[in-house]
N, C-alpha and C positions, 0 to 999 in steps of 0.2 A: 641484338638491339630490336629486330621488327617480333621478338615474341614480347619484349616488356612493353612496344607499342599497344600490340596485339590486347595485353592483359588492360595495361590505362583503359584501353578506348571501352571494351567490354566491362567493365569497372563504373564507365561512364554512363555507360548503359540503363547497367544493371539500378545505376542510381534514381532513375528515373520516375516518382512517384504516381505509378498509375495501373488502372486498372486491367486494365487490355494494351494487347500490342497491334497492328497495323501489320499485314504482311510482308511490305517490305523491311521494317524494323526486327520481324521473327527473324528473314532472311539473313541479313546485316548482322544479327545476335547469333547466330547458330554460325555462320561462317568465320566470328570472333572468335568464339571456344572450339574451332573446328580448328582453326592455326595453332593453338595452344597443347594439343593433342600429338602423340604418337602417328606419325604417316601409319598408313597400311589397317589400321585400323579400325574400321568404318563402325561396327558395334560399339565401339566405346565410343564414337564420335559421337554417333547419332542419341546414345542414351545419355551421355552428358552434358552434352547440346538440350536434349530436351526437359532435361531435368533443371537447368540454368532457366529455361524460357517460359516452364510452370513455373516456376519457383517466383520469376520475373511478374509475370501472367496476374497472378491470383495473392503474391505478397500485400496488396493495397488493396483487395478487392474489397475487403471487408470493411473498413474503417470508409472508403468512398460510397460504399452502399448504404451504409447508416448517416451519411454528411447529407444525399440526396433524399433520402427517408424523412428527415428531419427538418430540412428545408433551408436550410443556417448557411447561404452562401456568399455569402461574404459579412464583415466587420458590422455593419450595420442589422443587420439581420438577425443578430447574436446581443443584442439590448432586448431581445421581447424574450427571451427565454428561459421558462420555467423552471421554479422548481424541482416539476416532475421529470422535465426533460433533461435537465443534467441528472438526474436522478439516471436517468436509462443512457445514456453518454458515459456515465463515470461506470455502472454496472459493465458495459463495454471493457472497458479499460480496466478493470480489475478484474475481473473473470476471462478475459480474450488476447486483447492485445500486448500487456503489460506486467502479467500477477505477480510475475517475480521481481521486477525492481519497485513497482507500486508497494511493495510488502515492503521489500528491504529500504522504502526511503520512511513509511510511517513507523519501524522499528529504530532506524536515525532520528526521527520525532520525538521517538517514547527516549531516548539518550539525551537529546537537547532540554528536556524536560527537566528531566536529572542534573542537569548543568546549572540550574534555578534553584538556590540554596532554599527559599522559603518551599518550593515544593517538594524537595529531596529530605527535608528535616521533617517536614508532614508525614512522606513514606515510610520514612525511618521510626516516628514516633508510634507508628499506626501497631509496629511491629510484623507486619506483612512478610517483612524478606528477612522475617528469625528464622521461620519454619521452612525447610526447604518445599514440604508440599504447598504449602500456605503463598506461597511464592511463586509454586506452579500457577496456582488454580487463579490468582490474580493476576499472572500475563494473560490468561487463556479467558478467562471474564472481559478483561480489556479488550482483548481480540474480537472476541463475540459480539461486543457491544458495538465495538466501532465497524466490524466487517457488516452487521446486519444493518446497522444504519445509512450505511453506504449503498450495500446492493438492494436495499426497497424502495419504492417511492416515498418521499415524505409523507404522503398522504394513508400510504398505508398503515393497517393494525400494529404487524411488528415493525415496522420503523420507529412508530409511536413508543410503543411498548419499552424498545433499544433508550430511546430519547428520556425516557421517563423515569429508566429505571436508573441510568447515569444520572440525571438529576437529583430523582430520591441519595443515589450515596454520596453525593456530592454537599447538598442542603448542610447537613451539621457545620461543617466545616465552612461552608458559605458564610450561614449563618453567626459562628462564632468568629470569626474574622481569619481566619488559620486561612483560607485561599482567597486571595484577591483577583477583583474582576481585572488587572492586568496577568495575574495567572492563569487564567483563562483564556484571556485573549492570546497569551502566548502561545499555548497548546492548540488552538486553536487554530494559529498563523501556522507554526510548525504543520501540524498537518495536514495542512493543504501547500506548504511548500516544497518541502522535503518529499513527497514523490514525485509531485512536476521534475524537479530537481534529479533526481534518479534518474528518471524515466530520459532526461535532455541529456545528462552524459555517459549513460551506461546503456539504453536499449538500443532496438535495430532502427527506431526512427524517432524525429523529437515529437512532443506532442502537438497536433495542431490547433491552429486557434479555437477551434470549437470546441476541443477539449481540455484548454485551459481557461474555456467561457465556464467550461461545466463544472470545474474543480472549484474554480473562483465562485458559482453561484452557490451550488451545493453548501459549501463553507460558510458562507452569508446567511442562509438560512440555516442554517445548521445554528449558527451562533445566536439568531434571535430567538429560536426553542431554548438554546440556554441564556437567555435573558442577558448578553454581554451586553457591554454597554460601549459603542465606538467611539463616541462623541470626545472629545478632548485628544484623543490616541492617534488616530489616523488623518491624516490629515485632508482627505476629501471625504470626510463620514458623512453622509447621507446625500452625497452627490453624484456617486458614481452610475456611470451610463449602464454599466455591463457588469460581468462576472470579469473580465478581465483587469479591468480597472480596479476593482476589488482587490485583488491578486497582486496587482502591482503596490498598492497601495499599503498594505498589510505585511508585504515583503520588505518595505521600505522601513516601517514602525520596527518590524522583527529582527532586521540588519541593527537597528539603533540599541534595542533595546538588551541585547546581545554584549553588544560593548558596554553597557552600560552591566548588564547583571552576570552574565558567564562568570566566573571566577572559581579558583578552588576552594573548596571546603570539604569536610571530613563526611558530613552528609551526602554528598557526593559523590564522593568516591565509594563509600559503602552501597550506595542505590546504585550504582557503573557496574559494581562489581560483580554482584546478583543478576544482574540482565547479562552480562556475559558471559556467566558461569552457565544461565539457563541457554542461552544459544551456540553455545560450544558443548552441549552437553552428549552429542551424539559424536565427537571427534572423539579420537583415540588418544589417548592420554601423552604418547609419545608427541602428538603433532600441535595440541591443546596449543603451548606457549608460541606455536607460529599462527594456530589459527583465532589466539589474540591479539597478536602481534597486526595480522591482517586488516582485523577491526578497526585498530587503532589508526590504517592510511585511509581508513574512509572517514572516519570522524575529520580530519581537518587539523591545523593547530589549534585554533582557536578552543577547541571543545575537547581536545585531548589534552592540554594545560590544564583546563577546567578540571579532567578528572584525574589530572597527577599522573600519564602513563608516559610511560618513557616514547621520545620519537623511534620510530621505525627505521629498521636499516634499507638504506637505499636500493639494495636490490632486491630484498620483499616487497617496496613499495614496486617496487619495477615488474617484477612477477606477478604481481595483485593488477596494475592497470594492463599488463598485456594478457592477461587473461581473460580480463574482463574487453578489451577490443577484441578478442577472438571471439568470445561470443559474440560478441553485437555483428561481427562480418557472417560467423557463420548463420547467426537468424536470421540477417538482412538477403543473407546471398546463396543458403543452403539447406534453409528449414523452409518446410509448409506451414501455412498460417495452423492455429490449432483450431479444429473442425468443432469441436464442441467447448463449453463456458464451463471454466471449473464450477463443483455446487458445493460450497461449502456447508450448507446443512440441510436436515431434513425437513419434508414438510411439517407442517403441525400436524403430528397424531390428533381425530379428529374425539376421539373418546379421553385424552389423557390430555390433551392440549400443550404435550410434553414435543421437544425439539432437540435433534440429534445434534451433534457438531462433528463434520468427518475428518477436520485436520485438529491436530495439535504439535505444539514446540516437543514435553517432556513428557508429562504426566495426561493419559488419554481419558480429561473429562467432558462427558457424558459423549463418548465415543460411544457408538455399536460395538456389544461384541456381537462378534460371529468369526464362522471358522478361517474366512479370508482375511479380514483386522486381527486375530489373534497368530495368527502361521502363514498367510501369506509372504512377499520378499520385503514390504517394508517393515512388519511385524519382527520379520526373523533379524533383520539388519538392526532395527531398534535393540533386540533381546543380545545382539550380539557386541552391540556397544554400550552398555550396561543402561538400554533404557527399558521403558514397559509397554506390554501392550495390552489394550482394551480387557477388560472383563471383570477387574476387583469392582464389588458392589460398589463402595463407598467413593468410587469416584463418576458413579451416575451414568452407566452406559444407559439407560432408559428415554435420557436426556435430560432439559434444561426446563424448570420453568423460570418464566422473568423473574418471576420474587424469591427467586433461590442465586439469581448472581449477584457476588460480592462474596463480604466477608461472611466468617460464621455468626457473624453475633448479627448481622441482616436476614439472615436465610428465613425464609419464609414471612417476613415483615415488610409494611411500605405499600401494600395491596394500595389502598385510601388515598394516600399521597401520590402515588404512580396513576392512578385515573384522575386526579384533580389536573396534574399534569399533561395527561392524554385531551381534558376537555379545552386547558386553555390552548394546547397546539390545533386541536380541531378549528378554534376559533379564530386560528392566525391566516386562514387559507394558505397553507404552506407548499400546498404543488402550485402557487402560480409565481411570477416573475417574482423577487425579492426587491427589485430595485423601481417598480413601479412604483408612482403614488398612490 
């Protein structure tokens, strides 16, 4: 009975979101997991004792050091904030604190999407997900587009660059009526909800207000470079105080809009199928029908009706959410924060003005080759579950430029239209608040 005290109370501790501990509190914490321990053993006491109290120490330290940085201490303080400054808040948060459920809640974005018969019939019609490559190199553009506009400033070159060149592929289809500004807005709402969303039931901590100030502003502005239009939709469109307010509000349209358009269709189901065939593509073929299976308790009902998949058996779903609370205890209570911010790409080559990309889902375009991406452990592990690794020319390890993402019949077109685009975001002042007058 006093060791399950023992663990609560240390438990209670350990929950404590902050940056530094007080000496009596190290005390208190190390005499917790010193009850917990083996008598007689004072090396283990003392080394897991202290590894609980760093771990306690320095878990918060980073995310309170950029709150104080920033100056955003309380509710009120968080209406004056910038473009540029959620700009560097969300960079945080997807390169630091969060990369892996941040990814995995804007990959449930890019699925809700597909749940939206008029834009799954666009995809379908585009022909994109015939070709299996043609299918890669379109999640892996997507990726590009949205991870680079995320980690720049708005104010900068390649944000611009990101922002414009989504616009150019987007236009025809604008234009011809084939995507509506509520398809837009939806994609829009998705993702900026669905990783808050992740990040609150699946990380080591929820996000805090400042960083669901940054998500909410980020996305505001984000959607006025894509000329969306809120007015009729949301229901406090051009009233709101904050990024927060935003967020809530656009959560509330997205809930509705949901019931109203989710449903099955054949469109759907074929665009569901393609995105999961491409993120199951490195499982082993024996385990594939469980690690679709797995998929399908994170979608929800609502959005797994939508794409015709059978519900999951109970004790998959049970294994899938005790998994994932094991992580979250073990990164809350047993991992070091990560010392350096993932770099998803490379600089601009300053003679070629060409840009590397160092991650990818299947197919590694415009990966570096070199002798660690082609034979290194993830290389061999790729090779060994029938994926590829960097080096064939024609998928561009030299890298990317803007007017070569997209489809093939885009490549290298759109120069014209993608700076018309660059001058009127220059003219929008997009690093400063979005919700000023």
């Amino acid at each position: 009975m006093s060791s399950s005290l023992d663990l609560t109370s240390l438990l209670l501790r350990l929950r404590l979101p902050r940056d530094s501990l007080d000496f009596s509190s190290l005390s208190s914490l190390c005499s917790s997991v010193a009850r917990l321990l083996p008598a007689g053993k004072p090396l283990a006491v003392a080394l897991v004792a202290g590894y609980f109290v760093v771990c306690s120490a320095v878990r918060f330290r980073s995310i309170n050091r950029l709150q104080r940085k920033m100056g955003f201490t309380d509710r009120r303080s968080l209406a004056r904030m910038s473009g540029d400054e959620a700009s560097v808040i969300l960079r945080h948060m997807v390169t630091k604190e969060f990369p892996t459920m941040y990814e995995l809640g804007l990959q449930f974005a890019l699925f809700k999407t597909y749940g939206i018969e008029s834009i799954s019939k666009l995809l379908v019609a585009t022909k994109n997900l015939a070709d299996k490559t043609n299918s890669s190199k379109r999640y892996e553009d997507t990726s590009i587009i949205f991870t680079e506009f995320q980690l720049s400033k708005p104010t900068s070159d390649r944000h611009m660059q990101a922002v414009a060149r989504m616009n150019y592929l987007h236009a025809p289809y604008k234009a011809a009526g084939k995507i509506s500004n509520e398809d837009f807005l939806y994609t829009l709402a998705v993702s900026a909800i669905e990783p808050a969303r992740f990040i609150t039931l699946y990380e080591w901590r929820d996000p805090t207000e400042m960083e669901r100030c940054a998500i909410g502003t980020f996305w505001k502005s984000l959607g006025d470079a894509m000329e969306i239009n809120y007015e009729g939709h949301l229901a406090r469109a051009g009233k709101w105080a904050d990024g927060i307010e935003f967020l809530e509000d656009i959560t509330v349209w997205a809930r509705q809009y949901e019931l109203d358009n989710l449903r099955p269709a054949q469109s759907n189901v074929l665009a569901s199928r393609e995105l999961v065939r491409l993120l199951n593509w490195h499982v082993p073929g024996f385990i594939k029908p469980f690690a679709q299976e797995a998929i399908t308790v994170l979608m929800g009902d609502r959005v797994r009706d939508t794409f015709i998949f059978d519900e999951p058996r109970v004790w998959l779903a049970a294994v899938v959410y005790t998994a994932l609370t094991l992580r979250r205890l073990a990164l809350r209570f047993l991992a070091l924060p990560r010392l350096r911010p993932l770099k998803p790409f490379s600089e601009e080559d300053p003679a070629t003005g060409r840009i590397q990309h160092y991650f990818y889902l299947v197919h590694p375009w415009y990966n570096p080759s070199t002798f660690w991406t082609r034979w290194g452990p993830e290389a061999l592990f790729r090779r060994l579950t029938g994926g590829f690794a960097p080096g064939k020319q024609d998928l561009m390890p030299e890298g990317f430029l803007w007017n070569e993402i997209g489809p093939k019949a885009t490549v290298g077109k759109g120069d014209g239209e993608m700076a018309a685009h660059v001058e009127r975001m220059k003219g929008m002042q997009r690093g400063k608040c979005p919700f000023s007058a």
